[in-house]
C-alpha positions as CSV (number, residue, x, y, z in Angstrom):
1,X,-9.0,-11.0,5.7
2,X,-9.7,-8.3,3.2
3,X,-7.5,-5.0,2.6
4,X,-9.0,-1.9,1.5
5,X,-8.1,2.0,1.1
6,X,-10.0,4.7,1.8
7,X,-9.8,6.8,-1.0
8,X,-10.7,10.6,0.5
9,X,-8.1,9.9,3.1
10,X,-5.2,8.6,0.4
11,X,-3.0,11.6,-0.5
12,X,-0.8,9.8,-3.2
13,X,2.4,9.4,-0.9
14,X,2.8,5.7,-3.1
15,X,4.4,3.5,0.1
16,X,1.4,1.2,-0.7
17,X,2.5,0.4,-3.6
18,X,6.1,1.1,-3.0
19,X,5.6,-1.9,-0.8
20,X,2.8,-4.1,-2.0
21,X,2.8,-3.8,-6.2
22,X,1.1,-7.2,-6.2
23,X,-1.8,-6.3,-3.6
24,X,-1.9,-1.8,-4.4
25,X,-2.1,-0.1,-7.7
26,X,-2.5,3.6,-8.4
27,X,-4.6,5.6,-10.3
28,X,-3.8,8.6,-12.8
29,X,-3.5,11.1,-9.9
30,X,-1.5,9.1,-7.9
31,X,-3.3,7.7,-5.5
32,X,-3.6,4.1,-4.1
33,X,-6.4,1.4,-4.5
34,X,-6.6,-2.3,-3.9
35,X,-6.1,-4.6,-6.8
36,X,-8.5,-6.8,-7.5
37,X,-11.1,-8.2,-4.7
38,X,-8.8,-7.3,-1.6
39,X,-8.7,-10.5,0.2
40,X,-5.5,-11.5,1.6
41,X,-3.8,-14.6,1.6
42,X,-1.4,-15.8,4.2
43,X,1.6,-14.6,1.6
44,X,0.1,-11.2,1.2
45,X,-1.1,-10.7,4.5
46,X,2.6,-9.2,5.9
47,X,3.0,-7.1,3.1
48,X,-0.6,-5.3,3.5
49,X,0.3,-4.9,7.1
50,X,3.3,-3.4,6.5
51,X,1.9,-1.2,4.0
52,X,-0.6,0.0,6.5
53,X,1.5,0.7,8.6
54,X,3.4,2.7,6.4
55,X,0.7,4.7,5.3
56,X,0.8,8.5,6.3
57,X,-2.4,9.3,6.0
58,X,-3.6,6.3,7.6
59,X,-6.2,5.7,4.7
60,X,-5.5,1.2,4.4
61,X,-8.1,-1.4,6.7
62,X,-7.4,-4.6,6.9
63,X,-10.6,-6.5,7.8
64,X,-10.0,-9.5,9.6
């Protein structure tokens, strides 16, 4: 599975993040993208879900 954002949807709210430091990072305006090469593992897996669904603007996949 592999996690991504879509970067002209993100509007900087920060729950990915917020949620998921280990899995979301954010860039000098604020707005999220996906640490390294986005594959989950079974540990991060809940926490990219849960960040998803978190997301406002509904700008995170998850590719399974």
């Amino acid at each position: 599975m592999k996690v991504s954002i879509d970067a002209d949807r993100c509007q900087g709210h920060g729950r990915c993040f917020n949620m998921a430091p280990d899995i979301f990072g954010f860039d000098d305006l604020g707005n999220g993208y996906v640490l390294g090469d986005g594959v989950l593992t079974s540990e991060t897996l809940d926490r990219a879900r849960l960040a998803q669904a978190n997301c406002p603007e509904h700008a995170i996949a998850i590719e399974e």
